[in-house]
N, C-alpha and C positions, 0 to 999 in steps of 0.2 A: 656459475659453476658448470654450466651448459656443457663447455669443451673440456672440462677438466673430467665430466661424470660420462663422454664419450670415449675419451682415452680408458678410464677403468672401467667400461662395461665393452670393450674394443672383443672380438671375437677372430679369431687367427688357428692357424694348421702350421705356419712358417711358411707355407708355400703364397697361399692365400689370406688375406686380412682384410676384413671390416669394422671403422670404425663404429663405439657404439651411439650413429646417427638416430635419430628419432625416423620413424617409419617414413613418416610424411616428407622426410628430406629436408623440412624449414618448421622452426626455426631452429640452427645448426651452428656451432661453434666452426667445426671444421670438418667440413663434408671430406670422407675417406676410404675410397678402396683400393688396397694392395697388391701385388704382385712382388715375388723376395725376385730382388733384380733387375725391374725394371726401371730404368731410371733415363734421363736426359742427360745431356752434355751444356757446358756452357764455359766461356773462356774463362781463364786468372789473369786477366793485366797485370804487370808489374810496373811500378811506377819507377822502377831501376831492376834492367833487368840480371838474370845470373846465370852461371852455367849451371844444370841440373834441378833448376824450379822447374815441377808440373805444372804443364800447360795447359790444360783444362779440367774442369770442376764436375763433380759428378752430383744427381741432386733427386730422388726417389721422387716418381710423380704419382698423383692421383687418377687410378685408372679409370675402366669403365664401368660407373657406380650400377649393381646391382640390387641393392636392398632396397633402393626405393619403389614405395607404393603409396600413390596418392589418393587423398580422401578427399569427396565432396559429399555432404550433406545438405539437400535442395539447396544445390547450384552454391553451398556455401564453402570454400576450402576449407579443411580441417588444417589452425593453424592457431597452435595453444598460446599465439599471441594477442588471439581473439578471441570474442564469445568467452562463456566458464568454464573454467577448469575445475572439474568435483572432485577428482580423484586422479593420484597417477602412480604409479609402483613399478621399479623394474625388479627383478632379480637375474642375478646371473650364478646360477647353480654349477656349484663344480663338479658334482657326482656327476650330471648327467652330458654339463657341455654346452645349454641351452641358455638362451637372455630371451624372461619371460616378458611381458607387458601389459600392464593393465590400465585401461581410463577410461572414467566419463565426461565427457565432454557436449558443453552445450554450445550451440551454435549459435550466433550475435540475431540469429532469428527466431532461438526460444526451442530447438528442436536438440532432446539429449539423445546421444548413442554412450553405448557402450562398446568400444574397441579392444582386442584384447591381439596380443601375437606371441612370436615362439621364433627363433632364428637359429644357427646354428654353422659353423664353418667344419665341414667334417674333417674329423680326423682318419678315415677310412678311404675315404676315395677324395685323394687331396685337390683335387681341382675343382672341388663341387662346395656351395653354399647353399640354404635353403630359408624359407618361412613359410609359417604359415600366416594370415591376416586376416580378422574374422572381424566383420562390425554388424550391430544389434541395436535397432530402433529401441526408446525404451521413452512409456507415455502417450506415445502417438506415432504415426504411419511416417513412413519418410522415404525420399527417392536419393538412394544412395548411388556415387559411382567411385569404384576402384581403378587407378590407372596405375598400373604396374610398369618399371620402367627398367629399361638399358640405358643409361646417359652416359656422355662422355665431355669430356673438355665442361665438368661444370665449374660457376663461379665460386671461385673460393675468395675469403675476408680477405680485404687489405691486411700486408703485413708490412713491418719497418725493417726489414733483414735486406739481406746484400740484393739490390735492386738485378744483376745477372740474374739470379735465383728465382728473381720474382717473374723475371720475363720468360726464361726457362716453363716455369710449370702455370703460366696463366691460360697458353692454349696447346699444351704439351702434343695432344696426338693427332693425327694428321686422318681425315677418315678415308676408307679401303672400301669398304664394303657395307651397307645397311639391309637387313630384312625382317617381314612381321607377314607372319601369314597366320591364319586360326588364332593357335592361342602360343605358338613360338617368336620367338622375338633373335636378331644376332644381329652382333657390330663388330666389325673386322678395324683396327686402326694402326698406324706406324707410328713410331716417334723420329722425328726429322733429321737427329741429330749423330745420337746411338743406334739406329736402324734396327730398330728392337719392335717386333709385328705382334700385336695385342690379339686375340682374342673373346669373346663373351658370348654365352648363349642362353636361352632361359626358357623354358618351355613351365607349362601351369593347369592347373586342377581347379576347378572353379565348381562350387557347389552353393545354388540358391533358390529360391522358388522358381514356380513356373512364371516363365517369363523373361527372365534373366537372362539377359544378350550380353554380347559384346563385339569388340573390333582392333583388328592390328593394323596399326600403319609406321610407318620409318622416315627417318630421312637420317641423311649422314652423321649425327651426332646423338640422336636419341631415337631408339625402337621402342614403341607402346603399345598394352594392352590396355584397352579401357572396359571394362565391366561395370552394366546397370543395372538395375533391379529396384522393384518398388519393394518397401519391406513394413511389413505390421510388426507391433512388440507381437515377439515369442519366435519369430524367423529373425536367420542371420543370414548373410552375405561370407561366403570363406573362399580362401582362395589362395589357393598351397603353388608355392613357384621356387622352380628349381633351377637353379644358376650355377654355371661353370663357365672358368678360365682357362687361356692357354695363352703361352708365347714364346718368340725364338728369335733369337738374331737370325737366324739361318735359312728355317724351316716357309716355301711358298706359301701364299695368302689362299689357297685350296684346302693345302695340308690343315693350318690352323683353323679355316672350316669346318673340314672333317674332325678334326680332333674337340674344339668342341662343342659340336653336336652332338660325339659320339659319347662323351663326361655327361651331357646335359640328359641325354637317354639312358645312361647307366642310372642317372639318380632316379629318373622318371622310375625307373622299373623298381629300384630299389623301395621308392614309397617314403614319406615323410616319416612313417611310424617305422620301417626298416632303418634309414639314417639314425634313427634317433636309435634302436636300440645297437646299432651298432657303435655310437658315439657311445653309449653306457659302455658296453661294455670292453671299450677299449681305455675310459678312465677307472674302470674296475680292475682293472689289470695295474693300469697305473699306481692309481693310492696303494694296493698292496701292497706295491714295494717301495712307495715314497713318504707315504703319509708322517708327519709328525703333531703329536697330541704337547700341548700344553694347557700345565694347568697352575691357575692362581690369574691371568691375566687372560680376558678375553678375549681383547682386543688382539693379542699376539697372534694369541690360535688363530683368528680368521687373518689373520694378516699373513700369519707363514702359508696356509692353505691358499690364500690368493696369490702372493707369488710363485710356486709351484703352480700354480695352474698354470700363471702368465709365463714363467720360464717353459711349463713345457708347449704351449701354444706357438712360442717365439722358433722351435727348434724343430718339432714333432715330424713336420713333414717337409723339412727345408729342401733336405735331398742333393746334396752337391751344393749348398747356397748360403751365403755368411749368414748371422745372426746380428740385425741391426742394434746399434746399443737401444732405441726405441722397441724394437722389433716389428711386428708392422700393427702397431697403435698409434702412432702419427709420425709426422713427418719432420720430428725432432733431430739436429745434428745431422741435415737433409737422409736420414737414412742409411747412413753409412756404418761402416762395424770396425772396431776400434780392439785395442790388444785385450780391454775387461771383458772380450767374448773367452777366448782362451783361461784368464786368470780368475774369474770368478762364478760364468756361466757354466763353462765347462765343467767345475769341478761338480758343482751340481748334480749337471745329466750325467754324469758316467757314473754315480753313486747311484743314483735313481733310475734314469733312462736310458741305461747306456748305449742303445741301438740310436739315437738320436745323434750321439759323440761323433762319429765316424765319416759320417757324409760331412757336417762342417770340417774335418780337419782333411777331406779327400777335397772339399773345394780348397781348405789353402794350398792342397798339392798342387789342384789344379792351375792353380795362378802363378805356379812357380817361374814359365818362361818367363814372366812379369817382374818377379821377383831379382831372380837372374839378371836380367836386362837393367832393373832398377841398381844393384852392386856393379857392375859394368860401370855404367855412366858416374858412379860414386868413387872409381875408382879400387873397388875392391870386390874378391872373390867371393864365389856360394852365391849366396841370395839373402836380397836386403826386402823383408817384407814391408807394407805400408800399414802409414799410424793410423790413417784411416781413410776407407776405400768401399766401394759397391762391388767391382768384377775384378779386381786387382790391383790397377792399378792407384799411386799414389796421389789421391788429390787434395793435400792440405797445402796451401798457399804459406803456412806462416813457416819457415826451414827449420827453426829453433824447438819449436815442437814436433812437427812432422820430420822431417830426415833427421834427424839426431836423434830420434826418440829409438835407438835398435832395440832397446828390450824387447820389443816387441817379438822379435826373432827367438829369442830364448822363450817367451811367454809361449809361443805355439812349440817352441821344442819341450816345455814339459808337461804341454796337455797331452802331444803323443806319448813321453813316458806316462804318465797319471793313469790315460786310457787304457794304454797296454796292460800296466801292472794290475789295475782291478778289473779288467777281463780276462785277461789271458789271452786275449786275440793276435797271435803269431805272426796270423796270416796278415793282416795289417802292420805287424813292426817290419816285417819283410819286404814290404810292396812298398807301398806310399810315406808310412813311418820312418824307416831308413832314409831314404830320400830326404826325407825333411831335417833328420837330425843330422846326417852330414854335410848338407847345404847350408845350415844356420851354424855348423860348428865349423865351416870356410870363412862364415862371413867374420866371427868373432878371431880367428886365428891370422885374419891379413886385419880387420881393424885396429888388435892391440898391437902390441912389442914388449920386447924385453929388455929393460935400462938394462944399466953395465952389471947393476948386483944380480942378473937375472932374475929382476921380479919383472913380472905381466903387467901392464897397465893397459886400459883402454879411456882413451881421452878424448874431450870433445862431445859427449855425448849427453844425453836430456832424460830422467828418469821417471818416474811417474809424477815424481812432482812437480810441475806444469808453474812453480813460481820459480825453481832452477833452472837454469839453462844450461846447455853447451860449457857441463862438467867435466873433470879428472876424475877419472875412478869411482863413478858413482856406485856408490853399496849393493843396491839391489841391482844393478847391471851386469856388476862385478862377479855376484854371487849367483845369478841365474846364469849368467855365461857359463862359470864353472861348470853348475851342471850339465848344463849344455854340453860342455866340451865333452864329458865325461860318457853321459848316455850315448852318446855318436860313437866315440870308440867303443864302448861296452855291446852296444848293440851291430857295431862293423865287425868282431869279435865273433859274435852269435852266428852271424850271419855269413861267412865270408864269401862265400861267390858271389852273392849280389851285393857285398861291398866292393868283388873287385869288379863288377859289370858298373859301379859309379866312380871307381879310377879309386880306390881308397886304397892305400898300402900301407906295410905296417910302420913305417916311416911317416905317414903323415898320422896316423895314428896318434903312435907317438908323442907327436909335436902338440897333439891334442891333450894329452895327458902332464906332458911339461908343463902348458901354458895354466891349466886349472890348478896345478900341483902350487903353483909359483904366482898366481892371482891377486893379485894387490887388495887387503883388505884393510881400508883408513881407520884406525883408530888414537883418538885423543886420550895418551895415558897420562895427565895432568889431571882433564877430568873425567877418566875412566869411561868413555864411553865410545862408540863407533861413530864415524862423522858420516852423514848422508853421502857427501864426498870427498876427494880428498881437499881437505882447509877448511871447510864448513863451519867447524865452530869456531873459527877463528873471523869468520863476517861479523861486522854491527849486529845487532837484532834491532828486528823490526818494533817500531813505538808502537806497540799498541795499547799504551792508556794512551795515546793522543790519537786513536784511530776512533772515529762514531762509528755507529751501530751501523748507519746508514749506509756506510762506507764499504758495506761486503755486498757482495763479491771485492775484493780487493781489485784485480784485475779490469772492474769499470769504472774505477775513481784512481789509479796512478799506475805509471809507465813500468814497462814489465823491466823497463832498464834499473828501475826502483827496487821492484820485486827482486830479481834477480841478483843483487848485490849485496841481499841482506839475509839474516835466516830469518824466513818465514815460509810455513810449509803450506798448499793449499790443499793436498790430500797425502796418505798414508805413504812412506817413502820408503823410509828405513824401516817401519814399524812392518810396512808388509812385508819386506825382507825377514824378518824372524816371523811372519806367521808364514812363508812360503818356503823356509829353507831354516828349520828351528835348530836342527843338528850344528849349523854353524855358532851357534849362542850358547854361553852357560844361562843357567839360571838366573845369578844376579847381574852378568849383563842386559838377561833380559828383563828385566827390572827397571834398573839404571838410564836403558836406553830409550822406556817407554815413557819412564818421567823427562825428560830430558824435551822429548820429542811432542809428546803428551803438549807442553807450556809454548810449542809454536806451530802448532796447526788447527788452521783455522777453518776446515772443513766445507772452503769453499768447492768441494765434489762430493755428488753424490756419492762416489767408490770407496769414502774415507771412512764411515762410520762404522760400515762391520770387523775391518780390519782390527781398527782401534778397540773395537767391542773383544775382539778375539785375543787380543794382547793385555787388554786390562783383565779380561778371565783367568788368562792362564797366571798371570803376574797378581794374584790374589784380591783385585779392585772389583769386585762382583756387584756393587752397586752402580758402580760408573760403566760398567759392561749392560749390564739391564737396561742403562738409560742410550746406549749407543744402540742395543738391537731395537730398542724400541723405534730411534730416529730411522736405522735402515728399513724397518718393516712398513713404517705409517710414514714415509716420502714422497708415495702417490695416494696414499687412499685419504691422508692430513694435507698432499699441496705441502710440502715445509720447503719447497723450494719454490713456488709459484710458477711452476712451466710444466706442471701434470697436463696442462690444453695441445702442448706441444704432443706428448707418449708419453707413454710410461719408461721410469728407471727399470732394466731390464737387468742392471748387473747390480742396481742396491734393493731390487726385489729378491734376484740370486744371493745377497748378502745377507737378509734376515736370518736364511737356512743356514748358511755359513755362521754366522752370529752364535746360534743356537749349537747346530751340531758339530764344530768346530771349534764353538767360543767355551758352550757350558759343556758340553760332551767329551772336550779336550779330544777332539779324532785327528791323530796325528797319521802321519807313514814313515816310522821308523827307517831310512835305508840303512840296509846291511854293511857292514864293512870285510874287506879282505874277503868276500866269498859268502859271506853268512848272506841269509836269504832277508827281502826286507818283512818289515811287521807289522801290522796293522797296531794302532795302540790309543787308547782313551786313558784322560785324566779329569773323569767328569767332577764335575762342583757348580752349586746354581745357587741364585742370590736370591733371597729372602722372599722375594714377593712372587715366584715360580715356586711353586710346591712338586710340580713334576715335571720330566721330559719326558717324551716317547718318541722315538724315530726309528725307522729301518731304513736299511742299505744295501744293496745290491752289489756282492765281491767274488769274483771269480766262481759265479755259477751260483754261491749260496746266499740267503736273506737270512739276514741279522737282527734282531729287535736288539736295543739296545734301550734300557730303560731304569732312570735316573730318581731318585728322591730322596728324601730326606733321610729316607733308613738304609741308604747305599745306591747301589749300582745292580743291574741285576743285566744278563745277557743272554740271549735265546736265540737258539737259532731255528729259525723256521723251515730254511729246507737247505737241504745239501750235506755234504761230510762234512767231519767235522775241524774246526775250526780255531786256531791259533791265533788269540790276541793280546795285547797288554792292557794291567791296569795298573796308571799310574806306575809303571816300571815293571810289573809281575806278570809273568806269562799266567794265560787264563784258557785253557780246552775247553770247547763251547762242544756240544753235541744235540741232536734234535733228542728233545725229549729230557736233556740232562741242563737246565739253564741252570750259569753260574752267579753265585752272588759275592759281591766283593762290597765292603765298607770304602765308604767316602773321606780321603784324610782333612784334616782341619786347614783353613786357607791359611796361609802365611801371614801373621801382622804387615805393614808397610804406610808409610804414610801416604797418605792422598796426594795421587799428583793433581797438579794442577794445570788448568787452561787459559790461553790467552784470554784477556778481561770482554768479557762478554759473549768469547766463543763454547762456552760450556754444554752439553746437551740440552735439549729439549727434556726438561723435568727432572733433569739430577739434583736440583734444591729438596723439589718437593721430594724426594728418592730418599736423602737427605732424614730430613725433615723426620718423616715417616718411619726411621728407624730399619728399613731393606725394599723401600719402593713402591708398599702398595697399594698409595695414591697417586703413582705417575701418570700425567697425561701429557697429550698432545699440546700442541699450542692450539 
């Protein structure tokens, strides 16, 4: 569990990331420190080649590691794979920010210490990391030495992934610069490929008896401080070291000198106990406005608590810089950020943190030449964003899923509405916002056409679900384009001179408004339900009573040419389509289409289970909703995928909260029609084994508690004017001081849908069983 309890103890700002290694550096699942952006190059062979496959692969490396501090106890390495292990404990505290550490350890010589630390990736001054490392003779005297380290280019595990990759990040940076004088340490280094200039610097507080020396020295790949001291039980050896990054494609190997020394002397002065109360109170700020309480189920609580942290660690201080689906907790899906940043992360922070929102969607402005350039070579107008990418550009080798996949395009044109609408920030739909939705609403208006009845079609294209391919009219394509088209004119509209300063006239408008108007939406009226695409339910279905257990991931036991020609779904397709665009569905379509879709997905993605948890809620299945947030909440903290060693799920940790205040809290966004303004709206209802909700939100200036039980719904609003929502259909005037209470209606009978044989939740028997769930566990 070594690399699996690194990733979920992993410490990040978004800018900056450490994984959570053990002090000592060994023994290490997978030694890890980040930089959002930094990455290598390395080619994509194609064994037949084609016009418009990307040509090289982008691949996040392991910078220059800082946390390490090495232990010797008379001349012995402290290495928990040796001597006894009495004790060991971490905590990683969300109030404060910090991952504590506690052990005693005896040495294969019979000599115990007590070890204890404290680490910390600020959210304050983003380029800085810190610890403290304290170690404590205990029984008898002993000659301890602490070496505190800058290392680069260290040995990481053989792994069996794409051998380029491997070569890529085994001696990724190139070294510039080494130095260690007193008690400062810096290492300057390139990457050979991306010409990307690292920086590290680390300066240190060393408090120990009389006598207590020590020594810096360097060389090209590792800077050290070694500290010794003789120590009697009742003295300790501490030794507080403050580490900052920097780096630039751009910026001279001076500049990133100066820059960080001058991080590493910010902290210095700051002081361990100033970091630290500044990290407080910047997650004190936070929980106010994000916290959500549950109650009846323990495990939830800390598990939604742990993903808000992890989502906002992944974002907080990105600054201009994607959100890796990992984030920087390892080096999963090489590090790259995929369209579930826009569709599931984002929805998150702009409820919670919405100063976080805006630098990720000002980096996707920023890649737009990329973008651009990427529709160009596709042959078509606007900008064709990538399925998944480090600095822009497009680097997935397989076309089927990468350049076909354009949702993508729509997925960040409605994080900018989402943003907009629940801030109010203007001054962004104006600038960078506009921009983005008339460039993705170019891209949609030269991809589709209009057959001869004038409907819209867009063909050819790949949807979230990654067992389809290179569809007709796929549903949720179809429908977020829509919108697409729609917010682009609506906000060229708002806007007009800096629509006409992007060449938008009302002529292309327009055309924008036709094409949404007239959108091809596939529906099977035989058996009353919407097709994922168009013909869909007219495929085979996939055998799965003759599929073994063993046999999933489907995709590593048979040919996607397999997959693709059958219905089976590997994550939420259609179903995300009515939880991302509800107004399209009635009621009993949404029903209809959940059962339907419900018996052929197999949830071989982590992105699939909140969805589905949020559609079975609102469609009256509260039992099988419980057992879906539970799988999305406990996917790293249970492993129920076995690649938590890899990082953390970053958008099915964003899914739990989605689960919960989306799934049980029914938080909808009403859009207005013909003019009417839109509405914020909940249709809470919670399944048996939650006795309560509690969560707030952060909407156009004001905080909302919105809080859910058995005896209704109750709504408060914390600060700001006051406030216009729905329950369950009924306008509700919230005011500070005046909380409203609204009754809970009864859930609708339906019968149980059902799941492919053997794909059913983790604990929906025992859920079952139990009469509303609450013996559900993990696996």
């Amino acid at each position: 569990m070594l690399a699996q309890s690194e990733s979920v103890f992993a410490l990040s700002n978004g800018h900056v990331g450490w994984r959570g290694n053990l002090d000592e550096g060994e023994p290490h699942g997978l030694p890890g420190a980040y930089l959002n952006g930094v990455h290598e190059q390395h080619p994509l062979p194609y064994a037949e080649a084609g016009y418009g496959y990307p040509e090289s692969g982008q691949t996040m490396i392991n910078v220059t590691d800082g946390k390490v501090v090495r232990l010797l106890v008379n001349d012995h390495p402290c290495d928990l794979r040796y001597g006894r292990l009495l004790e060991h404990e971490r905590v990683l505290d969300f109030r404060t920010g910090v991952l504590a550490r506690t052990a005693r350890w005896t040495t294969p010589g019979g000599q115990t210490v007590r070890i204890t630390s404290r680490r910390l990736v600020s959210f304050t001054q983003r380029a800085v990391a810190a610890l403290v490392y304290e170690v404590e003779p205990l029984g008898g005297p002993a000659t301890v030495a602490v070496q505190s380290e800058l290392v680069a280019n260290e040995q990481l595990p053989h792994t069996e992934g794409d051998p380029r990759v491997a070569a890529v990040t085994r001696s990724p940076l190139v070294a510039e610069e080494h130095f260690a004088e007193d008690t400062r340490l810096r290492l300057v280094h390139r990457t050979e490929r991306s010409g990307q200039r690292v920086g590290a610097a680390a300066d240190h507080l060393v408090e120990g008896p009389d006598g207590t020396r020590w020594t810096a020295q360097s060389e090209p790949d590792v800077s050290r401080l070694t500290v010794t001291a003789d120590l009697v039980p009742g003295q300790r050896l501490r030794l507080v070291k403050f580490v900052a990054y920097g780096w630039s494609g751009e910026r001279s190997l001076p500049a990133v000198h100066d820059q960080v020394d001058g991080a590493v002397a910010a902290a210095l002065s700051a002081g361990w106990d100033g970091l630290v109360a500044e990290q407080r109170a910047f997650l004190d700020r936070f929980w106010a406005g994000a916290d959500v309480e549950v109650e009846g189920d323990a495990q939830i609580q800390q598990a939604v608590r742990f993903a808000l942290f992890h989502v906002l660690q992944a974002a907080a201080r990105g600054e201009e810089r994607a959100i890796p689906a990992k984030g920087l907790t390892g080096t999963g899906y090489d590090g790259h950020s995929f369209w579930d940043t826009e569709s599931l992360v984002l929805p998150v922070l702009t409820c919670t943190a919405p100063r976080s929102v805006a630098p990720v969607l000002r980096w996707r402005h920023r890649t737009l030449p990329a973008a651009r350039e990427r529709a160009l070579q596709l042959g078509l107008a606007g900008a064709a964003f990538p399925w998944r990418t480090i600095d822009g550009a497009e680097c997935s080798a397989y076309w089927p899923a990468g350049t076909a996949a354009f949702h993508v395009n729509a997925d960040i044109a409605m994080a900018v509405v989402r943003y907009v609408r629940v801030t109010g920030d203007e001054d962004f739909e104006r600038a960078e916002g506009l921009e983005l939705l008339v460039e993705t609403a170019r891209l949609w208006r030269s991809l589709g056409h209009h057959d001869a009845g004038g409907v819209f079609h867009i063909d050819g294209v790949t949807g979230p679900d990654e067992y389809s391919a290179v569809a007709r009219d796929n549903l949720y394509t179809n429908l977020m384009a829509r919108r697409n088209l729609r917010a682009a004119a609506d906000a060229a509209t708002r806007h007009p001179d800096r629509a006409e300063e992007l060449g938008v006239d009302e002529e292309e408008a327009a055309s924008w408004r036709d094409a949404a108007d007239r959108m091809a939406v596939p529906y099977n009226e035989s058996l009353g339900v919407h097709e994922q695409s168009a013909g869909y339910t007219r495929l085979q279905r996939w055998d799965f009573d003759a599929t073994p257990p063993e046999h999933y991931p489907l995709l590593l036991h048979y040919p996607y040419f397999d997959l693709y020609r059958k219905q089976v779904v590997k994550q939420a397709d259609l179903v995300l389509a009515m939880m991302e665009c509800p107004e399209e569905f009635t009621d009993e379509e949404k029903a209809r289409n959940f059962a339907y879709y419900e018996a052929l997905t197999v949830r071989d993605s982590s992105l699939s289970a909140c969805c589905q948890a949020v559609l079975a809620a609102e469609t009256g299945h509260l039992r099988l909703a419980y057992a879906y947030l539970r799988e999305a909440g406990l996917m790293d903290l249970a492993d129920l995928e076995h690649n938590t060693r890899d990082g953390l799920h970053i958008a099915s940790l964003a899914g739990s909260w989605i689960a919960l205040v989306v799934g049980f809290g029914g938080m909808r966004r009403h859009v207005g029609r013909d003019g009417e303004p839109d509405r914020l709206g909940f249709a809470p209802r919670l399944p048996e084994a939650l006795t309560r909700v509690v969560f707030t939100l952060t909407v156009r200036g004001r905080r909302l508690k919105v809080d859910i039980s058995s005896a209704g719904a109750r709504y408060v609003l914390l600060e700001g004017e006051p406030l216009e929502v729905l329950h369950h259909g009924e306008p509700v005037t919230v005011a500070a001081g005046a909380p409203a209470d609204r009754p809970v209606p009864q859930v609708p009978a339906r019968p149980e849908p059902q799941q492919p044989r053997g794909r059913h939740p983790a604990g929906l028997a025992e859920a079952e069983e139990a009469g509303g769930g609450e013996q559900v566990v993990g696996p």
